[in-house]
N, C-alpha and C positions, 0 to 999 in steps of 0.2 A: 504494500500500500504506500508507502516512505516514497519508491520509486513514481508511483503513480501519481500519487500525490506532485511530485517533483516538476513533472513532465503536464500537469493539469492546473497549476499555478494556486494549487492550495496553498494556504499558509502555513497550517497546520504541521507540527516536526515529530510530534511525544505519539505513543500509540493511541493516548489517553485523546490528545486533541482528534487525531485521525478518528477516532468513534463518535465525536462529537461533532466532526466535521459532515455538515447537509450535502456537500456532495458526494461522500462517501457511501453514504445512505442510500444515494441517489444509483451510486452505481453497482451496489450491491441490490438494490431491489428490481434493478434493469435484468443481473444477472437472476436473482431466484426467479422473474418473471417470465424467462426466457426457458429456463428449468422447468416450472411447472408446466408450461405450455407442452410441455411432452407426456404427462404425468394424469393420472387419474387422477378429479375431483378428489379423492380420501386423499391419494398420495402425497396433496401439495403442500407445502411449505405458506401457514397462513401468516404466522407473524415470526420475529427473530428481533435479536436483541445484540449488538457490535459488542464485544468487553471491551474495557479500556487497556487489557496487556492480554501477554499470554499465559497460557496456562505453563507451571514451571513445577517439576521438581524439588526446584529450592522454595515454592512459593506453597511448596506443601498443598499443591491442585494435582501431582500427578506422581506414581508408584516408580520406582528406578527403571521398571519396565513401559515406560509410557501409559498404563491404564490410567484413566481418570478416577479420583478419589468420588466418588459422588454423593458419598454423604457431606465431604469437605466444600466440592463444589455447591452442592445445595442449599450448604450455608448459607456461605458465603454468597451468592446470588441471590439469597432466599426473596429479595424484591424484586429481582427483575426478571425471576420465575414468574411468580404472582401475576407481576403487570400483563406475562404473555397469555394466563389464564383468565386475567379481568376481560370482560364485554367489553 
């Protein structure tokens, strides 16, 4: 995204700004919209949520084998779970 960003005249530098950044958004939901477009009505992708970093290891979000902790993650996201299941 750093790249994209670069090449797109975002401002945006931190992973944090890139999530927060409307064109980001912008171009992530061009891309799921083009995804679902291939996909059964169940199968589609209704809503999503950018993090502001990635999932680490050291950040104690993921097993030395790369699995996701998901009680850890759960948590920690625990709102912006929620917000994908609010109306």
């Amino acid at each position: 995204m750093a790249a994209w960003a670069r090449g797109n005249g975002t401002e945006a530098s931190t992973p944090a700004a890139l999530a927060a950044d409307p064109a980001v958004r912008a171009l992530l939901e061009g891309e799921v919209a083009a995804v679902n477009a291939q996909l059964a009505s169940f199968e589609t992708v209704k809503k999503f949520h950018i993090l502001p970093g990635e999932l680490t290891i050291e950040g104690g979000d993921l097993t030395p084998s790369l699995k996701v902790k998901r009680k850890v993650v759960t948590q920690r996201f625990e709102r912006e779970i929620a917000a994908l299941y609010a109306s």
